[in-house]
PDB file of N, CA, C and O in Angstrom:
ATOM      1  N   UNK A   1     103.247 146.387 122.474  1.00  0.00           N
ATOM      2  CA  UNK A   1     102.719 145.189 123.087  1.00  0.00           C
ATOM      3  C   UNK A   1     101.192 145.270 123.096  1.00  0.00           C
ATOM      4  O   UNK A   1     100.571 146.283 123.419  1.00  0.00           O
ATOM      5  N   UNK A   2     100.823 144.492 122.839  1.00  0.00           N
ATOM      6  CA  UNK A   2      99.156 144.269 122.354  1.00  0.00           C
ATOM      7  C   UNK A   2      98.467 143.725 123.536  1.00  0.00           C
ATOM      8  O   UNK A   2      99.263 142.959 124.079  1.00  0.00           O
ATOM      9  N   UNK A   3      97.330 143.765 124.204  1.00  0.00           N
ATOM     10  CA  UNK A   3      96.494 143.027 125.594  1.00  0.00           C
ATOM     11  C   UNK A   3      95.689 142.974 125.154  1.00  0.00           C
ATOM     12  O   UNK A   3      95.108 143.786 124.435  1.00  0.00           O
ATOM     13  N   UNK A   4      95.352 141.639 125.590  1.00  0.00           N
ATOM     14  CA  UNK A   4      94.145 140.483 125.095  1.00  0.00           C
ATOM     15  C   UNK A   4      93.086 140.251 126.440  1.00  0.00           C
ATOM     16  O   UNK A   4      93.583 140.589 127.514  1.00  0.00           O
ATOM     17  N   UNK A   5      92.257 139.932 126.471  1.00  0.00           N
ATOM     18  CA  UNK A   5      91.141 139.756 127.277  1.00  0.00           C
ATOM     19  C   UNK A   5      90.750 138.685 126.753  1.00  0.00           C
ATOM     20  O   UNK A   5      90.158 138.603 125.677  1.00  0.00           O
ATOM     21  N   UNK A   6      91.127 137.562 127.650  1.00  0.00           N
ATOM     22  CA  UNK A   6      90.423 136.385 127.206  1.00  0.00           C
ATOM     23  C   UNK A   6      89.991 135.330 128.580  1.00  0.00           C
ATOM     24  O   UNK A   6      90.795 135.216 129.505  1.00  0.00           O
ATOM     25  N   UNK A   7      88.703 134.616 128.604  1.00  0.00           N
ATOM     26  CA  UNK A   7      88.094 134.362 129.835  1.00  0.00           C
ATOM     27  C   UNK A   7      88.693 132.694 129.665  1.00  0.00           C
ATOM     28  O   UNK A   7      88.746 132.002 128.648  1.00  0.00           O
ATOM     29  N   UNK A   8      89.043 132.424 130.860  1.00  0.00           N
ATOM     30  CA  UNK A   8      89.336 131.510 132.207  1.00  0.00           C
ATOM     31  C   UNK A   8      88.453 130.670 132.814  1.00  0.00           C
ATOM     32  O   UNK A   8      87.420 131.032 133.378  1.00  0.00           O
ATOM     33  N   UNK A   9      88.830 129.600 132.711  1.00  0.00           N
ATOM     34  CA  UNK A   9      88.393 128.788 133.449  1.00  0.00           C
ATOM     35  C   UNK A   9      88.590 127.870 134.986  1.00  0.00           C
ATOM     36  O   UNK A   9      87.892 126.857 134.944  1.00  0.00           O
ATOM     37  N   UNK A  10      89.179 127.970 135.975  1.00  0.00           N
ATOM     38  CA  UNK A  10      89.867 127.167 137.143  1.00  0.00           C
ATOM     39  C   UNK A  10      88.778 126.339 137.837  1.00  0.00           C
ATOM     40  O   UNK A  10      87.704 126.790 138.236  1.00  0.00           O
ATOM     41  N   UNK A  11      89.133 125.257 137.915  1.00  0.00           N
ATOM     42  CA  UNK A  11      88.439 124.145 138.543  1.00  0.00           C
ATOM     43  C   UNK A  11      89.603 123.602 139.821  1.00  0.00           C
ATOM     44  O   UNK A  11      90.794 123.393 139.589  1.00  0.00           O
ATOM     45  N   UNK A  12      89.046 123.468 140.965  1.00  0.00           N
ATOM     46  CA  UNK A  12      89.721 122.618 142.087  1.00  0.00           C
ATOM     47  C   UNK A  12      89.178 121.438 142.352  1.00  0.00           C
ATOM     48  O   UNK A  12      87.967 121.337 142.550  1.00  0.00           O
ATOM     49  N   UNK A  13      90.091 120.291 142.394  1.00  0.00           N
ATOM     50  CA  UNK A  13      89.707 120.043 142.795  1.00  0.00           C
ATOM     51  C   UNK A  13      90.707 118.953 144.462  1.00  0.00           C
ATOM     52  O   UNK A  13      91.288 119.570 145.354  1.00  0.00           O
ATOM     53  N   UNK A  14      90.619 117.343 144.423  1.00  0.00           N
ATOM     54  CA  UNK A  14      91.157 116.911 145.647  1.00  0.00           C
ATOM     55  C   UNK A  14      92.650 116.686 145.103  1.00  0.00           C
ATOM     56  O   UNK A  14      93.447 116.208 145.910  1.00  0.00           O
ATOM     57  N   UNK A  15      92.979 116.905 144.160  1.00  0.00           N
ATOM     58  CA  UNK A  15      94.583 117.179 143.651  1.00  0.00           C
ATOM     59  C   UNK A  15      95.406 118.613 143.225  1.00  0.00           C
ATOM     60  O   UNK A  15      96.590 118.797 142.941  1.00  0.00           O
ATOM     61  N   UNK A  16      94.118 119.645 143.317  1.00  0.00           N
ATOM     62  CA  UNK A  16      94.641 120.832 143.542  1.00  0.00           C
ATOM     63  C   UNK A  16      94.185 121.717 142.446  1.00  0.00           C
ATOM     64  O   UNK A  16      93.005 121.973 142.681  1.00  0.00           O
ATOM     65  N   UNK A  17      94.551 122.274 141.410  1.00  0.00           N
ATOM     66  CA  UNK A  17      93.653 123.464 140.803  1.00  0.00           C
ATOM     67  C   UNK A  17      93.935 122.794 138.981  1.00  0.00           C
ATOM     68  O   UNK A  17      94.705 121.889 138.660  1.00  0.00           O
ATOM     69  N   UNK A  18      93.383 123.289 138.427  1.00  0.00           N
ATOM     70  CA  UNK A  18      93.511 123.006 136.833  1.00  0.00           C
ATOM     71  C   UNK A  18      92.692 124.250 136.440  1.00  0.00           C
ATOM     72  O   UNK A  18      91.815 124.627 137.217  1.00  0.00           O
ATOM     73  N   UNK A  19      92.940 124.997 135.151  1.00  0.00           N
ATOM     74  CA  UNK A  19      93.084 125.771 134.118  1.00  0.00           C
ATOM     75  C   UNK A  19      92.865 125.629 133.122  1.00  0.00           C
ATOM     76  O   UNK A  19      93.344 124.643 132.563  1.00  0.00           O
ATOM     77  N   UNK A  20      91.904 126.682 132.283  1.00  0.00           N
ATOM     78  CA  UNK A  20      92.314 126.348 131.020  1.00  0.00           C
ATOM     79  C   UNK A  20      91.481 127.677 130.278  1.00  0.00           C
ATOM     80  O   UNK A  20      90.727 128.324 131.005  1.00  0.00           O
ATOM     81  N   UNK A  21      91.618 128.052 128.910  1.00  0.00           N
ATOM     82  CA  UNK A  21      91.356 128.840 128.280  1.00  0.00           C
ATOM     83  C   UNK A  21      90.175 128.560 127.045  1.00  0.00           C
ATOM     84  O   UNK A  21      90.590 128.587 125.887  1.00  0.00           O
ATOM     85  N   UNK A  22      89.272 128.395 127.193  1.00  0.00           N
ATOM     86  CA  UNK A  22      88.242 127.940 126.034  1.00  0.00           C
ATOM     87  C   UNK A  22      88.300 128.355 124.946  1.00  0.00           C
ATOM     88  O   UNK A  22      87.884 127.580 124.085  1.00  0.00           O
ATOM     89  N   UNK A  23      88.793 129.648 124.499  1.00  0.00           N
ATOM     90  CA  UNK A  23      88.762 130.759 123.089  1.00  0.00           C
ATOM     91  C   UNK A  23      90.660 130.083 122.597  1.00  0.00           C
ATOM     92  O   UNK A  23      91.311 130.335 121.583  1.00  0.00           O
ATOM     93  N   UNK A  24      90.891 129.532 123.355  1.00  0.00           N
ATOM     94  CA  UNK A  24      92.408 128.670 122.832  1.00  0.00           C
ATOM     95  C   UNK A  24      92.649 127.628 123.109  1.00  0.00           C
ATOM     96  O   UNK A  24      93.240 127.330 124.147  1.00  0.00           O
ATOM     97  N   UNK A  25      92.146 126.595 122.020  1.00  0.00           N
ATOM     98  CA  UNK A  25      92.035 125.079 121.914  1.00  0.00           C
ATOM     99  C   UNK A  25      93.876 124.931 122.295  1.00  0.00           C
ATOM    100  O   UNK A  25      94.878 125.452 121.805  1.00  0.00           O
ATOM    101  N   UNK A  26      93.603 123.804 123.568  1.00  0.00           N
ATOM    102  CA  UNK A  26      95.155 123.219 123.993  1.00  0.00           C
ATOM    103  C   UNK A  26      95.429 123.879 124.960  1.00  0.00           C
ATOM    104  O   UNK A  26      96.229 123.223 125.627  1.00  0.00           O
ATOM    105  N   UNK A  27      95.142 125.165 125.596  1.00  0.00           N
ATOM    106  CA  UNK A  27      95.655 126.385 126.437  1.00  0.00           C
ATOM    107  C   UNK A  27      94.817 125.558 127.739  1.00  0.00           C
ATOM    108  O   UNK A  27      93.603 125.574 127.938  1.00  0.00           O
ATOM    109  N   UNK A  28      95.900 124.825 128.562  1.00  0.00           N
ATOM    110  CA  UNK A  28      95.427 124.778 129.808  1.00  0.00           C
ATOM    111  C   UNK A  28      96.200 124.165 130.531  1.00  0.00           C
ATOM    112  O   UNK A  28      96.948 123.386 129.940  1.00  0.00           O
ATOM    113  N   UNK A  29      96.349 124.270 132.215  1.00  0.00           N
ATOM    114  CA  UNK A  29      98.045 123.728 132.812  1.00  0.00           C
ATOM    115  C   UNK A  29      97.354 123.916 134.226  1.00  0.00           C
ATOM    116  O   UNK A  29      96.268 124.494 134.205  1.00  0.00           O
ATOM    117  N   UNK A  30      97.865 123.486 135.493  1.00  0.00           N
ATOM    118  CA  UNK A  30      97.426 123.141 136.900  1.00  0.00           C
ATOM    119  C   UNK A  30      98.834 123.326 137.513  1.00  0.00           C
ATOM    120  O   UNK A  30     100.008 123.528 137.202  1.00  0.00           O
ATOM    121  N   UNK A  31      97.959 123.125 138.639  1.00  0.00           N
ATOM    122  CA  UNK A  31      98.617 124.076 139.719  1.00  0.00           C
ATOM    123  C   UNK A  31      98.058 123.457 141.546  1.00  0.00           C
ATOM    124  O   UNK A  31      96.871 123.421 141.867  1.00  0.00           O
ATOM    125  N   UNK A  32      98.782 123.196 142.142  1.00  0.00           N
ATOM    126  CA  UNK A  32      98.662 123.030 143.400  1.00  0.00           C
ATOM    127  C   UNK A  32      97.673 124.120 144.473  1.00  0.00           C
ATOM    128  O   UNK A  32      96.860 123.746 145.320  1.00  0.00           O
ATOM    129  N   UNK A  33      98.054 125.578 144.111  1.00  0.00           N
ATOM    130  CA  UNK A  33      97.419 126.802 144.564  1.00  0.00           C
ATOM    131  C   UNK A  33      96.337 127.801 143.594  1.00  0.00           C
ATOM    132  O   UNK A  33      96.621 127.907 142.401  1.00  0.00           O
ATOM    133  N   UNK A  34      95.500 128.290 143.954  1.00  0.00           N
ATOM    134  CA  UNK A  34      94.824 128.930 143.409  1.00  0.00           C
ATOM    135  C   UNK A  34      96.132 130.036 142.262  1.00  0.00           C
ATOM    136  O   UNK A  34      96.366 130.207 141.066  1.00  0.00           O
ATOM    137  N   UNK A  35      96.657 130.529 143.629  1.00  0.00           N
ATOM    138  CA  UNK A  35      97.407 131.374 142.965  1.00  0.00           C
ATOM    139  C   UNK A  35      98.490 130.936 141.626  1.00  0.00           C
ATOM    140  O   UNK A  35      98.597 131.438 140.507  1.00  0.00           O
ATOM    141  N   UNK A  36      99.199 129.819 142.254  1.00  0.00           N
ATOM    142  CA  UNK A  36     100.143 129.117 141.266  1.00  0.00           C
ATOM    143  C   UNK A  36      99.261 128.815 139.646  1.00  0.00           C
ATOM    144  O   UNK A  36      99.620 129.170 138.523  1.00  0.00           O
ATOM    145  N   UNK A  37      98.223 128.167 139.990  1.00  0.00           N
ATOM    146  CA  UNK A  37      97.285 128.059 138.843  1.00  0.00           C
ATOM    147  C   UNK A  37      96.883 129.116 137.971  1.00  0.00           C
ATOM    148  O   UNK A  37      96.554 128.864 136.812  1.00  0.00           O
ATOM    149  N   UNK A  38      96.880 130.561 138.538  1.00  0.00           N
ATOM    150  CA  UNK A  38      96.481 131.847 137.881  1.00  0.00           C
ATOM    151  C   UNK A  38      98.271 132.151 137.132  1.00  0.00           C
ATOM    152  O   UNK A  38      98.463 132.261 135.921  1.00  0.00           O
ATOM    153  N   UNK A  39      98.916 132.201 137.751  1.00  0.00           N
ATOM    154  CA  UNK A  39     100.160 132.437 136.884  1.00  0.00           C
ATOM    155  C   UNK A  39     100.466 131.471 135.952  1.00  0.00           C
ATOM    156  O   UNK A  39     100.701 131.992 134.861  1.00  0.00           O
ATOM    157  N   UNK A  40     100.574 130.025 135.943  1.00  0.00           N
ATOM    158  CA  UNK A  40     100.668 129.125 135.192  1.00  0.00           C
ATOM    159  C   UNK A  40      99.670 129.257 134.039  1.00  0.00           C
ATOM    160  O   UNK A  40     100.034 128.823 132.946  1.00  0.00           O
ATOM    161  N   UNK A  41      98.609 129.735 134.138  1.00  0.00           N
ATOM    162  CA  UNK A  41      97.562 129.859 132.796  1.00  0.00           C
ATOM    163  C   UNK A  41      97.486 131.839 132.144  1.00  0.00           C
ATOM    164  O   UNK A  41      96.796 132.600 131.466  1.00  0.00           O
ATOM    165  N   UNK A  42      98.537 131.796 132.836  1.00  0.00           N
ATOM    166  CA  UNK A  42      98.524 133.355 131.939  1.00  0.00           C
ATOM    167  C   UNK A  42     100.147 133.026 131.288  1.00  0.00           C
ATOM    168  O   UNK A  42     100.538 133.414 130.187  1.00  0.00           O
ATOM    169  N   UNK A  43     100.934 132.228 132.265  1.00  0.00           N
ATOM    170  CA  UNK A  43     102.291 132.160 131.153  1.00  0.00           C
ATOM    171  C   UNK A  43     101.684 131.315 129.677  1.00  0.00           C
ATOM    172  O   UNK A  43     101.805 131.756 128.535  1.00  0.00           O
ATOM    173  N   UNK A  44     101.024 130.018 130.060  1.00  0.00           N
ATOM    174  CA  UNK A  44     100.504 129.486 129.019  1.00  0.00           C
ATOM    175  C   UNK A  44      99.437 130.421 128.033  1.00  0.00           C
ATOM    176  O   UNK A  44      99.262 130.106 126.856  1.00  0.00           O
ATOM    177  N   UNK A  45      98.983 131.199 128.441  1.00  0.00           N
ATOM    178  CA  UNK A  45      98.241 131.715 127.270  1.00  0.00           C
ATOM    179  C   UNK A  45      99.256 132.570 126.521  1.00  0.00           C
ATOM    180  O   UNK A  45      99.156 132.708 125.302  1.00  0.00           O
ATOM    181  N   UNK A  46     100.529 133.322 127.436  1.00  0.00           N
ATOM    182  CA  UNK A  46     101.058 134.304 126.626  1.00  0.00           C
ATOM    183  C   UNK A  46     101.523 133.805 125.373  1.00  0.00           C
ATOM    184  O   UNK A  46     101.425 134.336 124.267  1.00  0.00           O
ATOM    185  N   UNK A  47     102.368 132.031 125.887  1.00  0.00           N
ATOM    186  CA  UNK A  47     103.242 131.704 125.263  1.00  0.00           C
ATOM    187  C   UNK A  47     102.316 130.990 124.210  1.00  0.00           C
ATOM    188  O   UNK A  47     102.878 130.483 123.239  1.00  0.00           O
ATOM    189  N   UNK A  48     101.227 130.923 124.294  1.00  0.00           N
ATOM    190  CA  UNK A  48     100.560 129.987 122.915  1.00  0.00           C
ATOM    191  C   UNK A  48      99.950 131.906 122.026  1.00  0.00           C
ATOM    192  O   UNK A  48     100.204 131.912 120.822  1.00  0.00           O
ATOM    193  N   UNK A  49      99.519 132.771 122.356  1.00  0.00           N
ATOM    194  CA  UNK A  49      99.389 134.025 121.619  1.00  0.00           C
ATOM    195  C   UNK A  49     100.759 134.167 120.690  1.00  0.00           C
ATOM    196  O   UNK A  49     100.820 133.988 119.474  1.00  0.00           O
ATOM    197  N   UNK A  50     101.668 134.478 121.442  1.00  0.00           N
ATOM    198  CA  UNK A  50     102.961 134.834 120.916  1.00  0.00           C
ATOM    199  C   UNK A  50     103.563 133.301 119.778  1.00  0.00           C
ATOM    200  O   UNK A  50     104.273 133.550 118.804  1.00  0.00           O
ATOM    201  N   UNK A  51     103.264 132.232 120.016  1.00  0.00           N
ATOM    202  CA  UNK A  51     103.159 131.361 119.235  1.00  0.00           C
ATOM    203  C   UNK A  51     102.140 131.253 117.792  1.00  0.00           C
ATOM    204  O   UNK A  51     102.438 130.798 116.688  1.00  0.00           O
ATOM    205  N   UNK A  52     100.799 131.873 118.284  1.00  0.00           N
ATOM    206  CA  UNK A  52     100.411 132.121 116.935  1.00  0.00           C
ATOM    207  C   UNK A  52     100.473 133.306 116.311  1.00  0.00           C
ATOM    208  O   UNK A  52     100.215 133.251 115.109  1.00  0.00           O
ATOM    209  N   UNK A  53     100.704 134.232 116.697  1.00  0.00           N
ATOM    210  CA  UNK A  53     101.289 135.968 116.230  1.00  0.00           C
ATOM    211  C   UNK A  53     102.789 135.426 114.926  1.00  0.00           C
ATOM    212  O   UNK A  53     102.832 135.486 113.697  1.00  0.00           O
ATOM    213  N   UNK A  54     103.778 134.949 115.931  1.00  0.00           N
ATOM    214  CA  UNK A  54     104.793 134.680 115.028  1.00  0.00           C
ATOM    215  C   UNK A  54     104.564 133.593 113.929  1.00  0.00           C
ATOM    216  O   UNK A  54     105.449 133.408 113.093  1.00  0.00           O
ATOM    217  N   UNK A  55     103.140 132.701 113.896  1.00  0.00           N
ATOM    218  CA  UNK A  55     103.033 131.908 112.755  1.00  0.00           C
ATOM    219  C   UNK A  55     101.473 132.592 111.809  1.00  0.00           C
ATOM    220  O   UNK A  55     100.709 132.080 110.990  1.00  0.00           O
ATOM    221  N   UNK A  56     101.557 133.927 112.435  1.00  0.00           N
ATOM    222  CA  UNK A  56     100.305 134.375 111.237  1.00  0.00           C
ATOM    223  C   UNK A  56      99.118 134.462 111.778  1.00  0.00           C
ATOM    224  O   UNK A  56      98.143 134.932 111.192  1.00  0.00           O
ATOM    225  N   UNK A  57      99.114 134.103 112.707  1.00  0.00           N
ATOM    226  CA  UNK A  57      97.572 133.177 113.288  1.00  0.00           C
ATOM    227  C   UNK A  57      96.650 134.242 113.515  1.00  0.00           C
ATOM    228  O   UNK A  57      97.192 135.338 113.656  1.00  0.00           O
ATOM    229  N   UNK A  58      95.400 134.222 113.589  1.00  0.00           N
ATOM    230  CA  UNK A  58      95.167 135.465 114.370  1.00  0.00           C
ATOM    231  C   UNK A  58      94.725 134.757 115.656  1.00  0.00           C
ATOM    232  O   UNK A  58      94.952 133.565 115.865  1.00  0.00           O
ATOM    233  N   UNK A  59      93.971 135.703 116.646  1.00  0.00           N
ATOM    234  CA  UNK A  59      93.529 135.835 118.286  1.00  0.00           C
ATOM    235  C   UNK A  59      92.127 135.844 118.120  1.00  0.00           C
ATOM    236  O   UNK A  59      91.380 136.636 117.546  1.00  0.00           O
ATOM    237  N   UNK A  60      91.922 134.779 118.755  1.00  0.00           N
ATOM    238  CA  UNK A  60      90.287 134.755 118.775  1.00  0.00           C
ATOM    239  C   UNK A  60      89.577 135.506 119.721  1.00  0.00           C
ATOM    240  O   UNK A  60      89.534 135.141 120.896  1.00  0.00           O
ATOM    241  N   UNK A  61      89.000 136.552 119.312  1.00  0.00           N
ATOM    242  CA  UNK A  61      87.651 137.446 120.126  1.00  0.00           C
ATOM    243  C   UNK A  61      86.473 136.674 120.868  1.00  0.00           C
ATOM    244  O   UNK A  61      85.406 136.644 120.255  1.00  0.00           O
ATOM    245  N   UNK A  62      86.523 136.101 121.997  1.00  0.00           N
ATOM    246  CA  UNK A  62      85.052 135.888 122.128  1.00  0.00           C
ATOM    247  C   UNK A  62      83.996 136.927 122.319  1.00  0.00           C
ATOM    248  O   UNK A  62      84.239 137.892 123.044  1.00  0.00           O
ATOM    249  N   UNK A  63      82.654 136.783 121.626  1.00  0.00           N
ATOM    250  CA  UNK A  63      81.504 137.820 121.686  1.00  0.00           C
ATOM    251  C   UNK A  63      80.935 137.614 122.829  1.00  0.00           C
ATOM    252  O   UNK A  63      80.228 138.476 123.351  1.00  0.00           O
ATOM    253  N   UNK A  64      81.160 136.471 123.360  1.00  0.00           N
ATOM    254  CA  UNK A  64      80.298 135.823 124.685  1.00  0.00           C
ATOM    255  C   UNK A  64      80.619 134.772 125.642  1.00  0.00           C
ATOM    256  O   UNK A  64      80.825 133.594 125.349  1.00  0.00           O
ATOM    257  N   UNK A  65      80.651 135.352 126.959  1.00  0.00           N
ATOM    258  CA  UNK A  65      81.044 134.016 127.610  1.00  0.00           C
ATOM    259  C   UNK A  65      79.809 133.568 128.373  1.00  0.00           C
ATOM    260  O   UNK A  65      78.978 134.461 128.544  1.00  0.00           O
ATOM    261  N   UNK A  66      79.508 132.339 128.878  1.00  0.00           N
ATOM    262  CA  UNK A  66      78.722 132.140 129.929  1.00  0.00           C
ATOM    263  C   UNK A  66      78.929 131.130 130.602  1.00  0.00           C
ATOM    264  O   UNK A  66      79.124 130.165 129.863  1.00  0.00           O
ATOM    265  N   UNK A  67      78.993 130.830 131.908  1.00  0.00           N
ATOM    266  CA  UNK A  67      79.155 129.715 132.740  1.00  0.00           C
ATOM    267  C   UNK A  67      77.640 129.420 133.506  1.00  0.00           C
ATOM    268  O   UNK A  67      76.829 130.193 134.014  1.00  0.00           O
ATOM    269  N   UNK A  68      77.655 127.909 133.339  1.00  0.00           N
ATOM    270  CA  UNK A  68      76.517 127.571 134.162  1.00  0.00           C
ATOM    271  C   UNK A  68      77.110 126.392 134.925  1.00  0.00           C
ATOM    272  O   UNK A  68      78.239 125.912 134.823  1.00  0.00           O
ATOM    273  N   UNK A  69      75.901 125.964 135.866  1.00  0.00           N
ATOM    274  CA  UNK A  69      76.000 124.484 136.657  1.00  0.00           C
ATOM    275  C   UNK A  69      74.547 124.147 135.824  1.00  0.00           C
ATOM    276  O   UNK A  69      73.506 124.780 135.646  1.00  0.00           O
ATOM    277  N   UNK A  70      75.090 122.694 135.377  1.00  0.00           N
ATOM    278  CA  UNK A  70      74.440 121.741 134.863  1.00  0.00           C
ATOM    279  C   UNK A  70      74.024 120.566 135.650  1.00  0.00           C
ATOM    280  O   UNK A  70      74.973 119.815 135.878  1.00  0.00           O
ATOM    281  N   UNK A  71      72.925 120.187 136.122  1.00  0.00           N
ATOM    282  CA  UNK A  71      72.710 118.777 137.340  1.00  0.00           C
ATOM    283  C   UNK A  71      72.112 117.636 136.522  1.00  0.00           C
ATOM    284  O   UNK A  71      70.884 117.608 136.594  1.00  0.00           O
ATOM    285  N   UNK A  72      72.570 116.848 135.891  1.00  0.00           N
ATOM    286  CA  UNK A  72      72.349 115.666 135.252  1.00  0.00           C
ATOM    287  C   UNK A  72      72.188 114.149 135.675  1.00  0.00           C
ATOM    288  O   UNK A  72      73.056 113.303 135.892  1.00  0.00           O
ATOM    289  N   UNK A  73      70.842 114.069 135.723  1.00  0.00           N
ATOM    290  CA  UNK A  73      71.007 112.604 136.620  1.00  0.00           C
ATOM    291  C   UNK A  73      71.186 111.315 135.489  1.00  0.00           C
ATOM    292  O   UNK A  73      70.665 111.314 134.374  1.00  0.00           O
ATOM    293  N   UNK A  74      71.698 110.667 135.821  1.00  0.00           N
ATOM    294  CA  UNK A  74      72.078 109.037 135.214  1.00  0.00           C
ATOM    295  C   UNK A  74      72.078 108.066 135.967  1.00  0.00           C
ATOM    296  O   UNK A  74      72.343 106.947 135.530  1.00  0.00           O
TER     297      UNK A  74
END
């Protein structure tokens, strides 16, 4: 069994938590609880890895992550 390290994203907000995986275009699912949201985006990542393993695919490495806050007025 192979382990991947791949960075996360969770946003809350007034309907409850959302997820998602940036290094895996489509990889993202919500959740009512912080916690519920952390299991729901690790079943979804397993099951989209193991989805591209069995079609050839490879696993994308990110070299770099970074998060910022952006304040944009309009």
């Amino acid at each position: 069994m192979r382990k991947f390290m791949l960075p996360i994203i969770i946003e809350k907000d007034k309907d409850g938590y959302f997820a998602f995986c940036p290094s895996l275009q489509g990889c993202y699912t919500q959740g009512e609880s912080y916690e519920e949201v952390l299991a729901n985006i690790e079943d979804a990542i397993r099951l989209h890895i193991e989805d591209r393993l069995a079609s050839g695919e490879s696993i994308p490495t990110p070299e770099m992550v970074s998060l910022a806050t952006l304040e944009v007025k309009a």
